[in-house]
C-alpha positions in Angstrom: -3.7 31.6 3.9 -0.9 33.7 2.3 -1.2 35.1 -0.9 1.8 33.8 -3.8 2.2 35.1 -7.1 4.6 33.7 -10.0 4.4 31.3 -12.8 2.0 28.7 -12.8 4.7 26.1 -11.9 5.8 28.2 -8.9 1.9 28.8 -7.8 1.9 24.8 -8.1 4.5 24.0 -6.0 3.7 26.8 -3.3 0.1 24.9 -2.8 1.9 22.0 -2.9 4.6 23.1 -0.3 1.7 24.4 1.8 0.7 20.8 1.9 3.9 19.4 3.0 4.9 18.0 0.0 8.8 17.7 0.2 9.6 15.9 -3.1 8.4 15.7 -7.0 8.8 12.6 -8.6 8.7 13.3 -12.5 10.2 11.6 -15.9 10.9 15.2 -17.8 8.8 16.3 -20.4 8.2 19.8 -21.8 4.3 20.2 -21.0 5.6 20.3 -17.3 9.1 22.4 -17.5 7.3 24.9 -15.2 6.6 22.4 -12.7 10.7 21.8 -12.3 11.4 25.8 -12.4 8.8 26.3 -9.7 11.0 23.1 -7.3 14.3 24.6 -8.4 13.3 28.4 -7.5 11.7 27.1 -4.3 13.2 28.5 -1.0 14.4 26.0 0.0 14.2 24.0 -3.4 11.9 21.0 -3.6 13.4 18.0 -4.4 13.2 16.3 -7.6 13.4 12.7 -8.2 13.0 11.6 -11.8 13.0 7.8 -13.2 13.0 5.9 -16.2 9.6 5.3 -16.8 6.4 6.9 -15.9 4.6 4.4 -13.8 7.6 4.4 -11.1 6.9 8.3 -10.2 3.0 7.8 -9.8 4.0 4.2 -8.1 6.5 6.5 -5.5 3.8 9.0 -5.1 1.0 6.7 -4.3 4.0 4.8 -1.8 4.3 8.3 -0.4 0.8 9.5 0.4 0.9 5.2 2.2 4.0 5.9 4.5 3.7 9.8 5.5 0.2 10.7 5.3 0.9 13.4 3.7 -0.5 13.4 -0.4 2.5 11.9 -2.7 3.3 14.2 -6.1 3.8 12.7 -9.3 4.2 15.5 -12.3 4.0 13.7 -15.5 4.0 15.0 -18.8 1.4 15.0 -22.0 -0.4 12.2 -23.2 1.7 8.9 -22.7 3.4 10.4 -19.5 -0.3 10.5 -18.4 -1.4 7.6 -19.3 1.7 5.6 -18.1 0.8 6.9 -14.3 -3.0 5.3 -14.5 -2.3 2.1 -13.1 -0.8 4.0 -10.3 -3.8 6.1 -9.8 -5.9 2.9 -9.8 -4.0 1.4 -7.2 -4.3 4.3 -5.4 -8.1 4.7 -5.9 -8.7 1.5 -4.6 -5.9 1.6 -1.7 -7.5 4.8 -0.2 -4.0 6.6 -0.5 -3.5 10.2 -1.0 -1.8 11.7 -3.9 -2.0 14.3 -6.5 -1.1 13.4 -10.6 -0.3 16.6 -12.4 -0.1 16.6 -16.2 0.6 18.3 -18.3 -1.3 18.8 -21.5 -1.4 20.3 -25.1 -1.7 24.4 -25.4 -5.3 25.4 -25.4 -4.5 27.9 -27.9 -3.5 25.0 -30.7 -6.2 22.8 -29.1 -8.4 20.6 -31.8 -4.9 21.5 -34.3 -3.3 18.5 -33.3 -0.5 19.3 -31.7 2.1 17.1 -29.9 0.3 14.3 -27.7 -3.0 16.4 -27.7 -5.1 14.4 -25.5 -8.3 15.2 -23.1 -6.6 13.4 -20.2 -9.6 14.1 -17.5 -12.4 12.1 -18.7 -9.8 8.6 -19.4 -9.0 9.0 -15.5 -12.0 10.3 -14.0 -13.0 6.7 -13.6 -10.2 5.6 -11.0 -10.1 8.9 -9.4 -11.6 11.3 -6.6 -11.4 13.9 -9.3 -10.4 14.5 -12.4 -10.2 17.7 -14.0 -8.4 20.5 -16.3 -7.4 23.9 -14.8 -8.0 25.5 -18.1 -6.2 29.1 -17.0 -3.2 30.5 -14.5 -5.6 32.2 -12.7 -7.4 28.8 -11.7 -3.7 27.2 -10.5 -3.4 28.1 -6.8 -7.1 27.4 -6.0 -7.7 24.3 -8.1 -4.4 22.5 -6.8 -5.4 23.6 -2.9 -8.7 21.9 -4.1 -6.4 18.7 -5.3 -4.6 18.6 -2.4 -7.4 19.0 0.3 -9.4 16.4 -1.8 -6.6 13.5 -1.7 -6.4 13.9 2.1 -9.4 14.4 3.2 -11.8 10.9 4.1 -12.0 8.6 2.0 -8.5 9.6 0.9 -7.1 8.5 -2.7 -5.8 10.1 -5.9 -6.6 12.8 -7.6 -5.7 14.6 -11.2 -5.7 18.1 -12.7 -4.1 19.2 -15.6 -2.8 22.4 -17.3 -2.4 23.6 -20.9 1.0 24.0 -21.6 0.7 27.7 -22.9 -1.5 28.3 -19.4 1.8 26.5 -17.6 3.9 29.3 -18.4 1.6 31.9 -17.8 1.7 34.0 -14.3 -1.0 34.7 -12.2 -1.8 35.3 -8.1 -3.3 32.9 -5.8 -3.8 32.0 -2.3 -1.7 28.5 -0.9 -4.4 27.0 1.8 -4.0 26.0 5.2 -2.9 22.7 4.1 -5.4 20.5 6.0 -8.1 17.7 4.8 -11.2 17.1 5.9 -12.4 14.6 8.7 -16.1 13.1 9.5 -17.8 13.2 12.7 -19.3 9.8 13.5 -22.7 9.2 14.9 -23.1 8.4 18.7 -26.0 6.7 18.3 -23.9 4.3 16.3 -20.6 3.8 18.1 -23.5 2.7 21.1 -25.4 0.6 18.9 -21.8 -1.4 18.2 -20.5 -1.6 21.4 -23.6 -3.5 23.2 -23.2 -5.9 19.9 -19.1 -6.0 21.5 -20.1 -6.3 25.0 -22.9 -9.7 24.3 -20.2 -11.4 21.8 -18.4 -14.9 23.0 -16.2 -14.8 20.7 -15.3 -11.8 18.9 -12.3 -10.8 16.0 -11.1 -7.3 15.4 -9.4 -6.8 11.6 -7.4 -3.9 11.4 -7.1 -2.0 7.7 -4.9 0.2 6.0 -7.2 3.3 6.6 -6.5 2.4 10.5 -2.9 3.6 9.3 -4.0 6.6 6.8 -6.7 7.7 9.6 -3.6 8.1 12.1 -5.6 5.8 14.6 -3.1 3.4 15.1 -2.5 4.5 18.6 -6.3 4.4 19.3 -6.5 1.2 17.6 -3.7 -0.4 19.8 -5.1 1.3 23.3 -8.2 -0.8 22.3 -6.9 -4.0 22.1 -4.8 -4.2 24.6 -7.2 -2.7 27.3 -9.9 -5.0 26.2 -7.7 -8.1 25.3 -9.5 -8.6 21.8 -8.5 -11.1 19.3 -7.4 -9.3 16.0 -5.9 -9.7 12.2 -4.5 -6.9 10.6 -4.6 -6.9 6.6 -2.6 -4.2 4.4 -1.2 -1.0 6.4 -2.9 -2.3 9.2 -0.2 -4.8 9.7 2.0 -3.5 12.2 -0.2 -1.4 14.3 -0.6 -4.6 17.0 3.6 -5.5 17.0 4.6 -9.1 15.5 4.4 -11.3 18.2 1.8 -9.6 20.7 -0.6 -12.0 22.3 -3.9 -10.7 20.8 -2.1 -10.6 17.1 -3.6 -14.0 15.5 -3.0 -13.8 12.4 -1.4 -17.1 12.4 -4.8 -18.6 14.0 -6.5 -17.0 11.1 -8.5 -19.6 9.7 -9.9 -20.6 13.7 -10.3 -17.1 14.2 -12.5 -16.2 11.4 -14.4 -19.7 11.7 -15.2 -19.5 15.1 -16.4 -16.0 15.6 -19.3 -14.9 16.5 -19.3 -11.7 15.9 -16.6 -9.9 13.0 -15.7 -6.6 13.4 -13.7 -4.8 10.5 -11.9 -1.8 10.9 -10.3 0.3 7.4 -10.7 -2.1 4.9 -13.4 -3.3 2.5 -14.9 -6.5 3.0 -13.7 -7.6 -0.5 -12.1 -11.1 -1.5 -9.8 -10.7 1.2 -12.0 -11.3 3.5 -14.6 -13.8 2.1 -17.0 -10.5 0.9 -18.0 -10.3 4.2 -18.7 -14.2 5.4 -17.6 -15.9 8.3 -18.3 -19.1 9.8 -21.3 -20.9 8.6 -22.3 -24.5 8.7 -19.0 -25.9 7.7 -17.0 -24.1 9.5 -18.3 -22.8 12.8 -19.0 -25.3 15.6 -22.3 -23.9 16.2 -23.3 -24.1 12.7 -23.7 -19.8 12.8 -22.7 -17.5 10.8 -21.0 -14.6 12.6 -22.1 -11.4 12.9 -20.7 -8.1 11.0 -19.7 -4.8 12.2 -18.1 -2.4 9.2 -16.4 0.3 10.2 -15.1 2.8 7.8 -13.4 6.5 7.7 -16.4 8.0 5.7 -19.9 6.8 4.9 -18.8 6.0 0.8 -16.7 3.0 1.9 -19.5 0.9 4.2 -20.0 -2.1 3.0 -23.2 -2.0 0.5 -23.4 -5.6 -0.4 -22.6 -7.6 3.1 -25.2 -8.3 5.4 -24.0 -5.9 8.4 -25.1 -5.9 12.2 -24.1 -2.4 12.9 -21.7 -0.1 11.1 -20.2 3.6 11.8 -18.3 5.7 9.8 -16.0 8.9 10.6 -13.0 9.7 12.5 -11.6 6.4 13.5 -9.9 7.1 16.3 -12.8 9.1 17.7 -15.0 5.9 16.8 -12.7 3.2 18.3 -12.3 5.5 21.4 -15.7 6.2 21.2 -16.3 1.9 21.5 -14.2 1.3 24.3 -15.5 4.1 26.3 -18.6 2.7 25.8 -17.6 -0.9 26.5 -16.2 0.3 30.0 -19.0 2.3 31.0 -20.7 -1.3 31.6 -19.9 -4.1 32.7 -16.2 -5.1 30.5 -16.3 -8.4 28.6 -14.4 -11.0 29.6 -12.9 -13.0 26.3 -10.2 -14.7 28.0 -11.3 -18.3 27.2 -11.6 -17.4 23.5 -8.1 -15.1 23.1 -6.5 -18.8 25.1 -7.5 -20.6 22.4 -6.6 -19.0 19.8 -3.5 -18.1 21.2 -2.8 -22.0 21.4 -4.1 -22.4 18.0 -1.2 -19.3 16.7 1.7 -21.4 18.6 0.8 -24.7 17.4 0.8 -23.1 13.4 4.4 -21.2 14.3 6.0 -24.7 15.5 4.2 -26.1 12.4 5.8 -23.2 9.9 9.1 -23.5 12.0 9.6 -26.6 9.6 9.1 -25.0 6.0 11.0 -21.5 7.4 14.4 -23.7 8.1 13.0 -26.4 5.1 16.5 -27.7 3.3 14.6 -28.6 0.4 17.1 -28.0 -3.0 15.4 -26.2 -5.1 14.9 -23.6 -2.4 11.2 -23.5 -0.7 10.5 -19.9 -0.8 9.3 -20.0 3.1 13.2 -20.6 3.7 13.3 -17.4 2.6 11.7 -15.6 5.5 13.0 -17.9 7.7 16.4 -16.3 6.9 14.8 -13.0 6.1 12.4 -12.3 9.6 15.2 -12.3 11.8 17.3 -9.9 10.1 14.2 -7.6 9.8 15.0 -4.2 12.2 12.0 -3.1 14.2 11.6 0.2 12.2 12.2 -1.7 8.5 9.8 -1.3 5.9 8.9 -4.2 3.7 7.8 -3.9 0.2 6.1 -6.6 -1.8 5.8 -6.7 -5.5 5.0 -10.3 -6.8 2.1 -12.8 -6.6 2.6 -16.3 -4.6 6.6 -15.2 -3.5 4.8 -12.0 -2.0 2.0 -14.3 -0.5 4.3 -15.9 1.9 5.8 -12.5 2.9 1.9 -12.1 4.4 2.1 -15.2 6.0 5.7 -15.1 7.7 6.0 -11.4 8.0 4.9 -9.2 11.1 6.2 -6.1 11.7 6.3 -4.7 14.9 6.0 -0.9 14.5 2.7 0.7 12.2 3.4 2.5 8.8 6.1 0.1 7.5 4.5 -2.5 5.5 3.6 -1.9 1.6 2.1 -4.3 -0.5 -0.4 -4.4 -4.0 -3.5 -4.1 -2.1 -7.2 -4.9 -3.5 -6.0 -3.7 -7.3 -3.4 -6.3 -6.8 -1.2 -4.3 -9.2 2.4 -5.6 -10.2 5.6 -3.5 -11.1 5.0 -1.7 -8.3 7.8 -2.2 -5.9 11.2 -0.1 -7.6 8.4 3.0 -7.0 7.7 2.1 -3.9 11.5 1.4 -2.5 12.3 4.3 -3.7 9.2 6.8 -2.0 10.3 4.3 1.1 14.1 5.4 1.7 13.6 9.2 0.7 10.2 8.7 3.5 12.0 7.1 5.6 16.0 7.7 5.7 17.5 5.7 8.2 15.2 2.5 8.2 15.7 -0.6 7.0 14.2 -0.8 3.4 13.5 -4.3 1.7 11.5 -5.1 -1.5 10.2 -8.6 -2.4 10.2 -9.0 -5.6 9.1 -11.9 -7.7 11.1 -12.5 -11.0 7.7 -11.9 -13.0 6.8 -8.4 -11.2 10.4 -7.5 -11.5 10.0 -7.3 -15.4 8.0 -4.6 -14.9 10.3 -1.8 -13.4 13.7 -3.5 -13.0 15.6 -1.0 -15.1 14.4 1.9 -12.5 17.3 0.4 -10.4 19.1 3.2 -12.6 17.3 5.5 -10.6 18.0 4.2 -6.8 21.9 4.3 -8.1 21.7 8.2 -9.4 19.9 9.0 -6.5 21.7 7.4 -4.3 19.0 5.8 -2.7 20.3 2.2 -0.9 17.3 -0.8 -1.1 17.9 -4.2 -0.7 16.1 -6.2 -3.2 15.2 -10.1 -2.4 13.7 -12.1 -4.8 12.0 -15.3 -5.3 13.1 -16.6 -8.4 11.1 -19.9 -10.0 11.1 -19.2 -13.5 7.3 -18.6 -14.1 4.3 -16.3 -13.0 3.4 -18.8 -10.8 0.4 -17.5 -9.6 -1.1 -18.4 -12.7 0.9 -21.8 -13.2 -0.9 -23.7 -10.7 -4.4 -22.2 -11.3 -4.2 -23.2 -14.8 -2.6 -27.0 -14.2 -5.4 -27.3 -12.0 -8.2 -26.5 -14.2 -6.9 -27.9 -17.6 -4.1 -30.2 -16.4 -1.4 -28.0 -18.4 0.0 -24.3 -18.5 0.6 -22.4 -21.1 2.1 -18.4 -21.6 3.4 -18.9 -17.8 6.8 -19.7 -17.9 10.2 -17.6 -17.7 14.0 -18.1 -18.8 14.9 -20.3 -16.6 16.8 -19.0 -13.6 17.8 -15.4 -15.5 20.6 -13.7 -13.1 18.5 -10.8 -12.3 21.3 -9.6 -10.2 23.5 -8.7 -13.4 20.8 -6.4 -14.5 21.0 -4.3 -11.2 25.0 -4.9 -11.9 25.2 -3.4 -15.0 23.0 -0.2 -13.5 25.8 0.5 -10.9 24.3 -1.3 -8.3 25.0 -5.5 -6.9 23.9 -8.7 -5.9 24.6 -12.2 -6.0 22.2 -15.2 -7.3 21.6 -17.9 -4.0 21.1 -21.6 -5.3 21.3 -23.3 -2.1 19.9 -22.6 1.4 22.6 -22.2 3.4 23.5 -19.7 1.3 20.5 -17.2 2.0 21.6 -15.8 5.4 25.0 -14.7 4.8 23.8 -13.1 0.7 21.3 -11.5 3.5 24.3 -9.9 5.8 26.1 -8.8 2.8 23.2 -6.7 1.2 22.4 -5.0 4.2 26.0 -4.2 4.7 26.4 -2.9 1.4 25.4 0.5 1.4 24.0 0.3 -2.1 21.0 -1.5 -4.4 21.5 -5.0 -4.0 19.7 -8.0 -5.1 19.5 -11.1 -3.7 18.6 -13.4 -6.9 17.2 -16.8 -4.8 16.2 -19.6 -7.3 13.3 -21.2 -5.8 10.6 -24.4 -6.5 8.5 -23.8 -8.6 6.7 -26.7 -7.6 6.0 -24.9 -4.2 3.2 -22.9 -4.4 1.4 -20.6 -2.0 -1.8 -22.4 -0.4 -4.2 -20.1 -1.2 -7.8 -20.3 -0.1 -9.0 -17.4 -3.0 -8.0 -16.8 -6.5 -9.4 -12.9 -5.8 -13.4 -13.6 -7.4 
């Protein structure tokens, strides 16, 4: 604890300082000046990054709080500011990833007088965040954003929002900056025991690995206990990445068997939502047996265990103490043996890679969007970190796409939110300086934030862009044919040269028509040193085979 004094801008950033928050992202607005006086008269000065519209600073900040574990800051001012940021904060909400929204807000001392974008912000967000609140007075500054702060990182992490009257903003005041720390959960013995004698009598058991595994920093636990034990797993979300591409027990290309043949489930960080059938697996028309398997939920705090699935066990707390906790456990006894079951699923993930090896080098004309990664995978570096921002184009980044080191994979999540990505590449190369950063981008999602391109180029802030071009939201396309035999209000200009936009904002690209041509447009973005998009024209005919539309 140290006590600060100063402006209420200056108390802000001190607190947030305290919490290891290196940059602002902002679009500049008066209700917030003393939020940028309080950076700029920082020792040493926090940065500030500031875009062209509203949603890409909370988008950046929510990226943040996903890649560092450390709560991302987005400063936005009055009324539309804030409401521009609340997709953002939904995202994040339902993403479990740490950040803190401040806003600003009208003067108290005009309040009810209708003054400029007078708004009571709390109560519109308090819905799709941890908290929600208005720190009516200087004096309440320093504690209530330690309060923020602690609250975004602490289990179950997400987003949360204060605000300040303006006239309060400018006021000065003393405080105390905290120790800069969340708060963990302790999980119950009784029930890490109770799951691993479920572990140690299944035949045929599947681990799924969430994003919380990442946010929990139990990705070394997580990896200890699949390799010791030799247990089949998926990974969904930030998950991906903490068992590398290509390791034997990864079977996410085997999904389907996986999932169907198990007899017992046990999920790891994520909610058992529509990515994961609510919670259902196997059953008479799937599993040999005719069995449904067995559920085991485990989850960073008690709040996110599954209410609605039928469970066999669950625990919740610290996850590495819990998947520690399980293994310890399993090797106390007598270890199981799941060899036969990890052979044949291992068969069953090389027999779908020789059968994807045909659409990821397809010389279909117009492009099949596989071709894609088939070009894209193997110019992926080890530490890269890919961004998705579209609907079926993103959907085959899932499928083709492991990476091979934890904490560099970003996609919509459960909100399933579009215009996310220009927020995210941008959070990802100031995170992350010397990796490889790459955004997918489907010409629909791209509508969203393309012009923040600007921003990357003023900031100097290299991305390379790839996207899947077919002329139409075609996750919506196909859905529609299907039901009513037509489409309508789900077609684009027909292949638009996207890469002119990101021209004209001081960046490059090229547009790809043929699929020869993807590798070397590849080479020459990387090599560029700048934002570049690769513009690919793809079928629009060749849709993602989905096996949920997300109800």
């Amino acid at each position: 604890m140290s006590l600060i004094t100063g402006h209420s801008g200056e108390l802000a950033v001190h607190v947030a300082r305290a919490h290891g928050v290196e940059t602002m992202f902002t679009l500049s607005g008066a209700h917030v000046f003393p939020m940028y006086d309080g950076a700029v008269k920082a020792d040493p000065q926090m940065r500030l990054l500031d875009v062209r519209h509203e949603q890409t600073a909370a988008f950046a900040a929510e990226a943040t709080g996903k890649l560092t574990r450390v709560p991302g800051l987005a400063v936005l001012t009055a009324g539309p500011g804030v409401t521009n940021g609340i997709s953002a904060i939904a995202q994040a909400q339902f993403a479990g990833s740490p950040m803190v929204v401040v806003g600003g807000r009208a003067p108290q001392n005009r309040w009810g007088s209708g003054s400029l974008q007078e708004l009571d912000q709390p109560p519109i967000i308090a819905p799709v965040a941890k908290s929600a609140k208005t720190l009516m007075t200087a004096g309440e500054v320093a504690a209530g954003m330690d309060e923020a702060f602690t609250l975004a990182r602490s289990s179950h992490r997400g987003p949360v929002f204060v605000d300040v009257p303006m006239d309060e903003f400018f006021n000065s005041s003393t405080g105390v900056a905290g120790s800069g720390e969340g708060v963990r959960i302790e999980p119950d013995a009784d029930a890490i025991e109770a799951v691993a004698r479920l572990l140690a009598e299944a035949q045929r058991p599947v681990l799924i690995l969430g994003t919380d595994v990442w946010a929990d920093h139990a990705e070394a636990a997580a990896l200890r206990f699949v390799e010791d034990l030799g247990i089949p797993t998926l990974t969904n979300g930030m998950g991906r990445g903490v068992i590398p591409g290509g390791h034997r027990s990864l079977v996410t290309k085997a999904r389907g068997a996986a999932l169907s043949g198990a007899d017992l489930v046990v999920v790891v960080g994520t909610p058992l939502d529509f990515r994961l059938g609510y919670g259902v697996f196997g059953g008479p028309d799937k599993n040999p047996e005719g069995a449904f398997a067995r559920v085991v939920h485990i989850a960073d705090s008690p709040g996110q265990v599954s209410g609605h699935a039928e469970l066999a066990g669950s625990v919740s707390g610290d996850l590495t103490t819990v998947l520690d906790g399980l293994q310890a456990a399993l090797e106390r006894g007598s270890k199981p043996d799941w060899t036969a079951w990890a052979d044949q699923l291992a068969d069953q993930v090389k027999a779908a890679a020789e059968r994807d090896a045909q659409l990821l080098t397809a010389e279909a004309d117009p492009i099949h969007p596989a071709r894609i990664y088939g070009e894209l995978v193997p110019r992926l570096a080890d530490d890269s970190v890919v961004i998705g921002d579209g609907g079926d184009f993103v959907s085959f980044a899932g499928k083709y796409v492991e990476p091979k080191r934890p904490g560099g994979w970003l996609d919509p999540g459960p909100y399933g939110c579009l215009g996310a990505g220009l927020g995210a590449a941008i959070a990802a190369r100031i995170a992350r300086p010397s990796a490889q950063v790459t955004l997918l981008l489907g010409d629909g999602a791209a509508g969203f934030s393309l012009m923040d391109v600007d921003t990357l180029v003023r900031h100097d802030l290299p991305v390379v862009m790839v996207m899947g071009n077919n002329s139409a939201w075609g996750l919506e396309k196909g859905p529609m044919q299907m039901l009513y035999g037509y489409d309508v209000a789900a077609d684009l200009a027909q292949r638009t040269p996207y890469d002119d936009v990101v021209k004209a904002l001081g960046g490059a690209g090229e547009t790809v028509t043929g699929p020869k041509q993807i590798g070397p447009a590849l080479d020459r973005a990387y090599a560029s040193g700048v934002p570049y998009l690769v513009n690919v024209i793809t079928d629009v005919e060749a849709a993602y085979p989905r096996n949920t539309f997300g109800i």
